[in-house]
N, C-alpha and C positions, 0 to 999 in steps of 0.2 A: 690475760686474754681480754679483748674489747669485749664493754657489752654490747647486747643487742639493743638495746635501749639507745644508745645513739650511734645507732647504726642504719638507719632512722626511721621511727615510727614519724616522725613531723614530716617526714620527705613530702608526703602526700598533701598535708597542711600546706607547706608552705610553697606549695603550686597552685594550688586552689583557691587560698585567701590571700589575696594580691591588694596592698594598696603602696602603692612603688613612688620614688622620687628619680624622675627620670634625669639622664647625664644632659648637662648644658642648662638646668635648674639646681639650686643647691637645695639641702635637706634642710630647707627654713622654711618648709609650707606646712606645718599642723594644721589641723581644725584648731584648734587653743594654742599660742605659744603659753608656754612654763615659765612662771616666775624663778629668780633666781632663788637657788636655794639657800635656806637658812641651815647648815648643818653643824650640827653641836660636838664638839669633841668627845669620844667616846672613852667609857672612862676606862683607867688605868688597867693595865693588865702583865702579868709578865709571860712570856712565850711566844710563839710564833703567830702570825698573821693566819687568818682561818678565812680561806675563800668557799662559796657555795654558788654555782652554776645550779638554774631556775629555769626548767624547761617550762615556760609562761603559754604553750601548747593544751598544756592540760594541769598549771599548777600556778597560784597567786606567788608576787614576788612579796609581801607582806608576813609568809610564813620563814624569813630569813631573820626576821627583828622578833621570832617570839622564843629563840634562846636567849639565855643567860647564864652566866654563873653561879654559882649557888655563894650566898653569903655576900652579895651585892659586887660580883668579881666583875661586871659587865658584861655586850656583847657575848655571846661565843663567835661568831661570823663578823670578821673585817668588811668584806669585800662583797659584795652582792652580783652575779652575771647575767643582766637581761639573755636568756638564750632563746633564738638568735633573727638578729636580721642577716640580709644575705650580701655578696654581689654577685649582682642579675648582667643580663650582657641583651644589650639593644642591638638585633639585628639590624634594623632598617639604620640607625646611626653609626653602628659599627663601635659602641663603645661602652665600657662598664656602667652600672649605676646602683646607688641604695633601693635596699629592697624591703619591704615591713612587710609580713602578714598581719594576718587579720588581728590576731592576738598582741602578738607586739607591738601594732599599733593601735593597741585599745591602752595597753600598759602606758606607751609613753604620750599617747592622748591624755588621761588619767594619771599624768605626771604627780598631780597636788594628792592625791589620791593612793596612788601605787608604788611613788618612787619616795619624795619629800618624807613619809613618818620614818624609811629610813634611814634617810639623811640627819633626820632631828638626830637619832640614837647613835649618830657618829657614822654609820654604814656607811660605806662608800659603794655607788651603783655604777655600773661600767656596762655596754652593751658589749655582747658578739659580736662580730660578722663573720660567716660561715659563705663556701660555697653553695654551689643551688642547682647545679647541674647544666648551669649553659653554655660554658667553654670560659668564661671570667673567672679570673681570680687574683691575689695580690701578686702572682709571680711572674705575668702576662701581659701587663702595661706594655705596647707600643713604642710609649716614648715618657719623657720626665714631664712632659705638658699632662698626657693622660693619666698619671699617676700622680699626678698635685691636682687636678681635677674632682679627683676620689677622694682625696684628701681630705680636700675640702668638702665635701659633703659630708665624710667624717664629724669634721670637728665641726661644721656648723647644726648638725643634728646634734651634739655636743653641748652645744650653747642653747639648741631653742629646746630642749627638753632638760635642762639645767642637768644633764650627766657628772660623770666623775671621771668619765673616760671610752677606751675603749678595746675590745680585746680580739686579735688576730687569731683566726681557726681556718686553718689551709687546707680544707679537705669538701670532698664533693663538686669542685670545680669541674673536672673531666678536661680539663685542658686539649685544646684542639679542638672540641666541639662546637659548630656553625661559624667554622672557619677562624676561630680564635686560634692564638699562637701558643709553642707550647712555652713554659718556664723559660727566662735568659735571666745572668745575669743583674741585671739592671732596676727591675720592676722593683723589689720588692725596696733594697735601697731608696732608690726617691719618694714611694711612700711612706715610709716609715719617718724618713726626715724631714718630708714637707708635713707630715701630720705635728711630728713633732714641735715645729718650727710654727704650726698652727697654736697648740694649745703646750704651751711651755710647763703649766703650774698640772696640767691634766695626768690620768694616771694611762700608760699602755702596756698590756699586757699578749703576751703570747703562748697560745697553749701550742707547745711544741711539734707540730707537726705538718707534713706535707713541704712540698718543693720549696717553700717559703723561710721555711725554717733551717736550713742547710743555707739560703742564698743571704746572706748577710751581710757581704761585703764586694764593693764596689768600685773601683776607679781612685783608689785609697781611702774609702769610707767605709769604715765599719759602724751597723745602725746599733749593737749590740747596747751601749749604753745609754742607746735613746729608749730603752725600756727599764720600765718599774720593775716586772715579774715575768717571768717565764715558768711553765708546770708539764710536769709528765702526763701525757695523753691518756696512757696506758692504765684505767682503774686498776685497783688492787697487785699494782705491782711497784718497785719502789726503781727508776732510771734517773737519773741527775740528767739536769738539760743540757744540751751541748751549744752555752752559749756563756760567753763571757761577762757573766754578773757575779756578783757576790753572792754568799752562802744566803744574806738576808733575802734575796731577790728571788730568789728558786725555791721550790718543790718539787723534790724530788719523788714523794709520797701522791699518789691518787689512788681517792677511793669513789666508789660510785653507794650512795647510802643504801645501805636494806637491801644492795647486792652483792657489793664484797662484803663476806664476812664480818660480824664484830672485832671478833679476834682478830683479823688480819690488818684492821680499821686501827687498832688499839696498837697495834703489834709497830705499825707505819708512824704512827705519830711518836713512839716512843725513840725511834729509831731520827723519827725526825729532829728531836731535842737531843738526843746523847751525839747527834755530829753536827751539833750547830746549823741546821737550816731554816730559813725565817721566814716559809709558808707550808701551809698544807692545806692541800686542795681537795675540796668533795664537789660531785656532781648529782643532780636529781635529786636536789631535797624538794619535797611532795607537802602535802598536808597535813599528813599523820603525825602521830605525837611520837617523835622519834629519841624522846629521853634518853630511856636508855641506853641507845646505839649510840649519840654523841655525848652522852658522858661516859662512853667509855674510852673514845678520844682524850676528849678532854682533859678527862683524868690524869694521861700521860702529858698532854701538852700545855698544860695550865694547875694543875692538879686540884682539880675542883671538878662536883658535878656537874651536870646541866642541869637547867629548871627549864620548863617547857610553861608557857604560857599562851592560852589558845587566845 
């Protein structure tokens, strides 16, 4: 069952703290552009890739770098997820654009600050983009012009806030809303491939769901292998993505911390190593000293505990 936790307490936030990159400007106007980062290889580990989505609403992206492994194992957390920026949809233009609230664009303001210590530790930082309620979304493009437009504001917020990538969430659009079109064909293809075709060495990831995620294929292009990783939406339940990657590439396990169960947290990861798959996905890690709960992960997917360092 979904939680209610992103179901969403930020809706409200992220109507009210508005600081937006509108369509026909690309996503290169900071206050500060971000030096490139220095990020250090993280060290050696065996098991699966461990991603943690950071609703930066109400929680720092700094508390992803303060596991480890016990006995100098490294990391526990690969993958770091700004959650979330949005796409907004410009009435008066008639066309999509990036979207930051107030929080997430304090985080990627505060690049050198909030993102960079965990790129030192090998972390790889990827932003969301979520719908926002205005009839935009990636399934909705227009045309291949409008959907390389997007793109491009993508991967150029990409660059000026030295990311790692970025990660497709196809829900809260409302599709049809202030006259937007519903889902074709078409949309989701050209983004995915012009993004690609932006930031080649970049990581793309897609949490499996909404219209977006069914529409993959196009005019004989399928975008499926222009992603890193794909993960099941669904916390505390275990579904395989319904997208043509390798076992290394999916997660089929989601947990939501401190809401699904230990057991069932522990229960997922183990499941995740006995059939070979090479991510497991948690979402809302918070500030709390959550030891415990992800070494009981751990245990199963690395077999070491966590060390919690505040």
């Amino acid at each position: 069952m979904r939680t209610l936790g992103r179901n969403r307490l930020r809706t409200a936030a992220l109507a009210l703290l508005a600081v937006t990159l509108m369509a026909g400007a690309t996503a290169t106007t900071p206050a500060v552009a971000a030096d490139t980062p220095s990020t250090a290889p993280a060290m050696a580990k065996k098991g699966p890739i461990s991603v943690a989505y950071v609703e930066v609403n109400s929680n720092s992206m700094l508390n992803v770098g303060k596991y480890t492994l016990a006995g100098g194992g490294g990391n526990v957390f690969d993958v770091a997820v700004i959650f979330a920026a949005n796409i907004n949809y410009d009435t008066t233009k008639k066309s999509a654009y990036l979207h930051f609230n107030e929080n997430v664009k304090r985080v990627l303001d505060n690049a050198q600050t909030q993102i960079r210590p965990l790129q030192a530790k090998g972390i790889k930082v990827v932003l969301s983009v979520l719908g926002n309620h205005e009839g935009a979304g990636f399934a909705n493009f227009p045309s291949q012009t409008a959907a390389s437009a997007f793109a491009k504001q993508l991967s150029d917020t990409v660059t000026t806030y030295g990311l790692d990538g970025i990660d497709f969430d196809d829900e809260y659009a409302e599709y049809g809303k202030n006259g937007t079109g519903q889902p074709n064909a078409s949309s989701f293809v050209h983004l995915v491939t012009a993004l690609r075709a932006n930031m080649p060495g970049k990581l793309i990831s897609l949490y499996n769901i909404g219209p977006s995620a069914s529409r993959l294929s196009y005019g004989g292009v399928n975008v499926s292998s222009k992603f890193n990783y794909a993960w099941n939406p669904w916390y505390g339940t275990w579904q395989v993505p319904a997208i043509a990657l390798p076992k290394s590439g999916l997660s089929p396990a989601a947990v939501d911390i401190g809401a699904t169960s230990a057991s069932t947290a522990a229960s997922l990861a183990r499941r995740t190593v006995s059939e070979n798959y090479g991510v497991y996905l948690t979402y809302n890690l918070d500030g709390s000293n959550r030891q415990s709960y992800v070494s009981g992960f751990t245990k199963e997917l690395y077999g070491s505990t966590a060390v919690y360092t505040p």
